[in-house]
C-alpha atoms as an extended CHARMM CRD file, in Angstrom:
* protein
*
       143  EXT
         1         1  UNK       CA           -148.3990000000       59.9990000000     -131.3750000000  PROA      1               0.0000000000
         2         2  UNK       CA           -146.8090000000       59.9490000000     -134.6040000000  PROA      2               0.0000000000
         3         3  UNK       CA           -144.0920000000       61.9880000000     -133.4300000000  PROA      3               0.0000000000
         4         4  UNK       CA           -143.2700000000       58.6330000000     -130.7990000000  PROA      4               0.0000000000
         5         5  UNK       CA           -143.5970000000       56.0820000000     -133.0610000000  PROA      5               0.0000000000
         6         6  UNK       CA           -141.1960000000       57.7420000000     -135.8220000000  PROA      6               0.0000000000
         7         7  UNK       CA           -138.6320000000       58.0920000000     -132.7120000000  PROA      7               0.0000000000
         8         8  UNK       CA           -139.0460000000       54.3560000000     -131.7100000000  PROA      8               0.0000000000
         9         9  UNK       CA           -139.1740000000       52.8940000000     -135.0920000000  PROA      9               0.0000000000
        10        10  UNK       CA           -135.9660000000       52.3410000000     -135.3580000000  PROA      10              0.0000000000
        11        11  UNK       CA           -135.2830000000       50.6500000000     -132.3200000000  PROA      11              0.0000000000
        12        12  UNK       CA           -138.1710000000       48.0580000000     -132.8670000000  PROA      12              0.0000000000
        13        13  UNK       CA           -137.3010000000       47.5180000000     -136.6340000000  PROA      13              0.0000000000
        14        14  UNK       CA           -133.2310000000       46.6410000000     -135.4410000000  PROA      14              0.0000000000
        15        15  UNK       CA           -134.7790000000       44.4330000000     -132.2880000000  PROA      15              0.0000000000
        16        16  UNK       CA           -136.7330000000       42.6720000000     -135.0880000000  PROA      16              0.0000000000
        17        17  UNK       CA           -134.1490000000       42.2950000000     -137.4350000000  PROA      17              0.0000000000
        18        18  UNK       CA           -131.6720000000       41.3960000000     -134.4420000000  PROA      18              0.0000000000
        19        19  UNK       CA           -134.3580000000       37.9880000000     -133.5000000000  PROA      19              0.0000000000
        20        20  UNK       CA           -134.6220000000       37.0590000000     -137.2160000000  PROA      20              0.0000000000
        21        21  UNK       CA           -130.9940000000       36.3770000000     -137.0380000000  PROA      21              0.0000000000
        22        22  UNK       CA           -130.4860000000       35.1370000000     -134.1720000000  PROA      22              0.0000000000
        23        23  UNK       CA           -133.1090000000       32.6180000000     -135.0360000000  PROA      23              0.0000000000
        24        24  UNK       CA           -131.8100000000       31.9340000000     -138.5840000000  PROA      24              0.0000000000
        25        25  UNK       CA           -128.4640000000       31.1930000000     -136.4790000000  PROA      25              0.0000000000
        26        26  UNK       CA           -129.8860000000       29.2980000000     -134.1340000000  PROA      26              0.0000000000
        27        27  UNK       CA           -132.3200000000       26.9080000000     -136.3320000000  PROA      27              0.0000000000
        28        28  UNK       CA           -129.3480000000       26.1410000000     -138.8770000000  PROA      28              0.0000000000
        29        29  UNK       CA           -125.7700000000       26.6900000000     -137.9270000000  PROA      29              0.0000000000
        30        30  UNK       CA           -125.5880000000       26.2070000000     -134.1300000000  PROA      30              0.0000000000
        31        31  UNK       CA           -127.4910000000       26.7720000000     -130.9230000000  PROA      31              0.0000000000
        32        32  UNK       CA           -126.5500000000       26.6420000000     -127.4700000000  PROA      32              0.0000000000
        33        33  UNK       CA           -127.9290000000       23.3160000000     -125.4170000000  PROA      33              0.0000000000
        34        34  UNK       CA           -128.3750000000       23.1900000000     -121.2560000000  PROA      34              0.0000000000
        35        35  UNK       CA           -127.1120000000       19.6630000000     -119.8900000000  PROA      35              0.0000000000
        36        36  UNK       CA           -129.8430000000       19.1470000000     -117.6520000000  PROA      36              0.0000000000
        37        37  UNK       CA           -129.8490000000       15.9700000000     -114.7170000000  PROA      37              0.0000000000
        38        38  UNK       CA           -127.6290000000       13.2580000000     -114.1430000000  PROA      38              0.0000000000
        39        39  UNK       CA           -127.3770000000       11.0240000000     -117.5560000000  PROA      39              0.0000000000
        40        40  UNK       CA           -124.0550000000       12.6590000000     -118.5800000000  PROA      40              0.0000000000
        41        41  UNK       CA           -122.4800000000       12.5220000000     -115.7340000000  PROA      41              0.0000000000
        42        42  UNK       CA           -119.2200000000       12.5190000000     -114.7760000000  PROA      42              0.0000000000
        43        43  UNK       CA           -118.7320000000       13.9580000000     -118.0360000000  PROA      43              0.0000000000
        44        44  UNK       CA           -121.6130000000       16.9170000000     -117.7500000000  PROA      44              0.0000000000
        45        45  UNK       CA           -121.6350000000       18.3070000000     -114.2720000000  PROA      45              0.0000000000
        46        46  UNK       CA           -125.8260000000       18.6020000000     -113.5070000000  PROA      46              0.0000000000
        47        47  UNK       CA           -124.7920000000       21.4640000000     -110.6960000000  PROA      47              0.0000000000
        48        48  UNK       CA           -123.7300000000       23.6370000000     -112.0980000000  PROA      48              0.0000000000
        49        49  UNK       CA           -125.9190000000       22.9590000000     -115.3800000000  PROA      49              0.0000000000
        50        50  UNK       CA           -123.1730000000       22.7170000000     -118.3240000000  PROA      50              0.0000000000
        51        51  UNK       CA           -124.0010000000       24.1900000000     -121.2500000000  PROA      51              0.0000000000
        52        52  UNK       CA           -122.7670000000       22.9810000000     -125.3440000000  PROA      52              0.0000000000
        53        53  UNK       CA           -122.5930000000       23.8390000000     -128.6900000000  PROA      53              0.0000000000
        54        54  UNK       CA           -124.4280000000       22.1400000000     -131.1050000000  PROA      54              0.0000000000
        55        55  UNK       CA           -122.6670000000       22.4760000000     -134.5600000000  PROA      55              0.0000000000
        56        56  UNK       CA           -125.3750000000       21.9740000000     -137.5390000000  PROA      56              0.0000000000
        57        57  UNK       CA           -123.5950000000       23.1980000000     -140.0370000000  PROA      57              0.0000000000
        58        58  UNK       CA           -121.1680000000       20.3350000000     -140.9910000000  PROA      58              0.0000000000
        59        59  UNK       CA           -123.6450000000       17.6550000000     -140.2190000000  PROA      59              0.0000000000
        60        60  UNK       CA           -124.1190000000       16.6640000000     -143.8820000000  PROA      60              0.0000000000
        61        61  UNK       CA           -120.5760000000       16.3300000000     -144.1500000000  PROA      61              0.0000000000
        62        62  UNK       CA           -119.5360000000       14.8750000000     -140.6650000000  PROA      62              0.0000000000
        63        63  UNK       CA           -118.9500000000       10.8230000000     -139.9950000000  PROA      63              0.0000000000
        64        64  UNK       CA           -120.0750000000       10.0150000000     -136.9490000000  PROA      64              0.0000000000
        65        65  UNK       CA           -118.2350000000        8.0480000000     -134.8380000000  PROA      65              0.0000000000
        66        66  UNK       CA           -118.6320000000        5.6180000000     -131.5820000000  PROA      66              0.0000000000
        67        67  UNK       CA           -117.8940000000        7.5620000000     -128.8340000000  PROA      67              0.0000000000
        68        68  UNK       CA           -119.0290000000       10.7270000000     -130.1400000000  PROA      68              0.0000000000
        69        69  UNK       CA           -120.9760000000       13.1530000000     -127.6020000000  PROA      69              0.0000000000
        70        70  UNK       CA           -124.2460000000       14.4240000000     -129.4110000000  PROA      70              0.0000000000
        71        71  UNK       CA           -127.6790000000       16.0510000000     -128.9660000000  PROA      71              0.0000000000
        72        72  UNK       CA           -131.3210000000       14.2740000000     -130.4380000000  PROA      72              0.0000000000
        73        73  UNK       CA           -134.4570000000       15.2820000000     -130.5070000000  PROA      73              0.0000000000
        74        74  UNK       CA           -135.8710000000       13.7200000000     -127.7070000000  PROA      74              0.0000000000
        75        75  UNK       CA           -138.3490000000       10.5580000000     -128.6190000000  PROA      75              0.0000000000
        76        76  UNK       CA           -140.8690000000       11.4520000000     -126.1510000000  PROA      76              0.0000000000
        77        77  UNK       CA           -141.4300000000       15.0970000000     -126.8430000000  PROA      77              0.0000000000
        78        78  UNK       CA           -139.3950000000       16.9180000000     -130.1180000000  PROA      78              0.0000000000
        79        79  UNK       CA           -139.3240000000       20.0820000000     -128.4420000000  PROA      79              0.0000000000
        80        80  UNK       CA           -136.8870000000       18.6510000000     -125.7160000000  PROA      80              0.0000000000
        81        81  UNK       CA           -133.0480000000       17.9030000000     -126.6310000000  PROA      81              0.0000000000
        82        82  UNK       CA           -131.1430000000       15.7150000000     -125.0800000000  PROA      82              0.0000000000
        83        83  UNK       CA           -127.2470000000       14.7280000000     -124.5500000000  PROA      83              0.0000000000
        84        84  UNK       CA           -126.0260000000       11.6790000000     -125.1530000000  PROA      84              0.0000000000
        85        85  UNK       CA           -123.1250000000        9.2900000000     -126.0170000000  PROA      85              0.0000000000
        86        86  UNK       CA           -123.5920000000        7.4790000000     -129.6410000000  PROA      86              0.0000000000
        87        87  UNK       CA           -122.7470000000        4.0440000000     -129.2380000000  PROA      87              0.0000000000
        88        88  UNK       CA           -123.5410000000        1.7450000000     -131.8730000000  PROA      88              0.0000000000
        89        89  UNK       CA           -123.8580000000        3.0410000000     -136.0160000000  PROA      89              0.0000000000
        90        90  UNK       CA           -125.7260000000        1.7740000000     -138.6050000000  PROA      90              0.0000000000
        91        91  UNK       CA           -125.3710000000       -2.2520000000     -139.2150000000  PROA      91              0.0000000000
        92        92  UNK       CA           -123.9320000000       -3.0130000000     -135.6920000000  PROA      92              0.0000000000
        93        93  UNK       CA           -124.6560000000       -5.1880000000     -132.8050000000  PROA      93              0.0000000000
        94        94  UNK       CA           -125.9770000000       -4.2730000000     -130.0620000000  PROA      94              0.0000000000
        95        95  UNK       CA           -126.6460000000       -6.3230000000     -126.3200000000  PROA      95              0.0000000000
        96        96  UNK       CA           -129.4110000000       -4.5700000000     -124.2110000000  PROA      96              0.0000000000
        97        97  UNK       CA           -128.7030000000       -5.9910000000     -121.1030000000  PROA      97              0.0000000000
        98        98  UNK       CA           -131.5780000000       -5.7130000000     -119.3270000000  PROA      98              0.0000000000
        99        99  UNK       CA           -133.9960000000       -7.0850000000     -121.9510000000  PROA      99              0.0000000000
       100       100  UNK       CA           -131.1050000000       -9.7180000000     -122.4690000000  PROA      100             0.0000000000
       101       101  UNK       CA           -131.6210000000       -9.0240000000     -126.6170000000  PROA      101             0.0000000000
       102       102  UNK       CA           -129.3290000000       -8.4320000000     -129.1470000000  PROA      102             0.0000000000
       103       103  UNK       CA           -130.1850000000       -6.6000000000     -132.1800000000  PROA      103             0.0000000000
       104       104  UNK       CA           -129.1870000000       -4.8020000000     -134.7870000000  PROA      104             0.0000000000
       105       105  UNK       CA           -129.1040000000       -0.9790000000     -135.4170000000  PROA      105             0.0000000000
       106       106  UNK       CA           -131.1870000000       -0.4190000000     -138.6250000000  PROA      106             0.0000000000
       107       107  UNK       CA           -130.1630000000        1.3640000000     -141.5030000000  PROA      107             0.0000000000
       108       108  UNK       CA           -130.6940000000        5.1420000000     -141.0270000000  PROA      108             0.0000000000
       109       109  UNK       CA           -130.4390000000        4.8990000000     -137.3300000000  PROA      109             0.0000000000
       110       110  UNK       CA           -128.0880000000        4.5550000000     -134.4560000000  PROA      110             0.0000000000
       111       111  UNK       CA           -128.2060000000        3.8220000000     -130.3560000000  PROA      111             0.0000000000
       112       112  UNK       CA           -127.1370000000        6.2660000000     -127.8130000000  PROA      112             0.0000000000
       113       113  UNK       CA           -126.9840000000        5.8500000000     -124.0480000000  PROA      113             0.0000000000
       114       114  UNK       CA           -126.1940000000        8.2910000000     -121.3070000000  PROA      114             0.0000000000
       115       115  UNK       CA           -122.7170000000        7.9190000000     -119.2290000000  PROA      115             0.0000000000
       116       116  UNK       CA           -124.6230000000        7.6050000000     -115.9950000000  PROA      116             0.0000000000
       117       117  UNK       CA           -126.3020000000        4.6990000000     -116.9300000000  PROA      117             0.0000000000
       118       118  UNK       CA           -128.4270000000        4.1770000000     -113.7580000000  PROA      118             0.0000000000
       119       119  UNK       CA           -130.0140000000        8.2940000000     -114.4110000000  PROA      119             0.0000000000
       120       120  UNK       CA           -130.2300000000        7.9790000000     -118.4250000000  PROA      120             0.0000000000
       121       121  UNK       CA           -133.2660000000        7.2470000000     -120.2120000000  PROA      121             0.0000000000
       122       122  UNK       CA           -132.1260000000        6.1810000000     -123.4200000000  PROA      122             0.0000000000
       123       123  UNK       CA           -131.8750000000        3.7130000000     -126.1600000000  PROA      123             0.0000000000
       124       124  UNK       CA           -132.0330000000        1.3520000000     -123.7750000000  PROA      124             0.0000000000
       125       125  UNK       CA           -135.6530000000        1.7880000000     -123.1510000000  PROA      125             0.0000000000
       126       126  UNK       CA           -136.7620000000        3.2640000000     -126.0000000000  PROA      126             0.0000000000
       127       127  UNK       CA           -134.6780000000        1.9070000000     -129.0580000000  PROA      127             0.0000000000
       128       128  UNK       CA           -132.5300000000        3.0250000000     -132.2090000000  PROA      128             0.0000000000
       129       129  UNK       CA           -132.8910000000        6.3260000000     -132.9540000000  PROA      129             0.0000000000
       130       130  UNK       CA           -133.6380000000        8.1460000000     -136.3890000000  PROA      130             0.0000000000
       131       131  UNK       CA           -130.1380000000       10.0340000000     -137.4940000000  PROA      131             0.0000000000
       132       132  UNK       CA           -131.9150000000       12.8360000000     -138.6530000000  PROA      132             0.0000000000
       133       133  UNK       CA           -132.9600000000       13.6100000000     -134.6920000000  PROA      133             0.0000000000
       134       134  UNK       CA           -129.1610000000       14.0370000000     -133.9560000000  PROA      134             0.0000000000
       135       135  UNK       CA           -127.2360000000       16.9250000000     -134.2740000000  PROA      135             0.0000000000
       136       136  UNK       CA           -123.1880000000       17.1630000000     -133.3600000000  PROA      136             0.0000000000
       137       137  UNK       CA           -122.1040000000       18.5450000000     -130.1110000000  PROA      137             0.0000000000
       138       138  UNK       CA           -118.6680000000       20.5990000000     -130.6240000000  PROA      138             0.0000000000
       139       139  UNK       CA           -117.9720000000       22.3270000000     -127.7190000000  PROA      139             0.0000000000
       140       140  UNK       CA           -118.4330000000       22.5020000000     -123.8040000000  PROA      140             0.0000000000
       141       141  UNK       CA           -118.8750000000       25.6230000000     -122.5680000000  PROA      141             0.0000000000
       142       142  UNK       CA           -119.8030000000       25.2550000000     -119.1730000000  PROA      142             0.0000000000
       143       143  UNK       CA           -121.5250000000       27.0560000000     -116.9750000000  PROA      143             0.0000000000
C-alpha cells in the first residue's frame, strides 16, 4: 500500500497545488462568467450561451463609465452573477418608468439594466446597487 501511495503522491500533491491556483486566479484577478437568458440580448447571444471575462484586478483603479458592460453579484442570491449594462453613477438621475419615480443613485452605488429590457430583471425592480457587487467585464469570448 505504501508502495501506491508514494507512486501517486505526486500526482495528487500537483492536482492540489494546480486548484489552489486556479482558485487564487479565479477569486482575485479574473474568472470566466456564462451569459445566461435573454437580458443581454442582442448584445449576448443566450443560444449559444456567451461566455466573458471578468477583470478584477484593475477594479480599484478603473472609472466606471455609463455604458460600460459589467458583472454584480446578484441581489437575490450572491452566489449568482449577473451581466448587465451600468447606466446611471453615483449622484445621477434616474426615471424608472414603470414606477413613474425619479430618484437619485446614492453615494456608493449605481443602476444597471439589461439590454433586453422586457427579459432583464434589474435595477428596475430591485434598485441601486452596492459598487462593491460589481466587477468589470473585459472581454467576450463567446461560445
Amino acid at each position: 500500500m505504501a508502495g501506491a501511495w508514494a507512486a501517486v503522491r505526486p500526482l495528487v500533491k500537483s492536482c492540489f497545488t494546480g486548484s489552489l491556483i486556479g482558485v487564487t486566479i479565479a477569486d482575485r484577478y479574473a474568472s470566466l462568467v456564462t451569459v445566461d437568458g435573454k437580458s443581454m440580448y442582442p448584445t449576448f447571444d443566450p443560444k449559444p450561451a456567451e461566455r466573458v471575462l471578468v477583470e478584477k484586478l484593475s477594479l480599484d483603479r478603473y472609472n466606471f463609465s455609463r455604458g460600460d458592460v459589467v458583472v454584480l453579484r446578484s441581489p437575490s442570491d450572491h452566489r449568482d452573477l449577473n451581466v448587465k449594462r451600468l447606466i446611471a453613477l453615483p449622484g445621477d438621475w434616474i426615471q424608472v418608468p414603470e414606477k413613474q419615480e425619479i430618484r437619485q443613485i446614492p453615494e456608493g452605488h449605481c443602476w444597471v439594466e439589461g439590454d433586453n429590457a422586457g427579459a432583464s430583471w434589474d435595477s428596475r425592480e430591485y434598485g441601486p446597487v452596492r459598487h462593491f457587487s460589481v466587477f468589470l467585464c473585459s472581454y467576450e469570448f463567446g461560445t
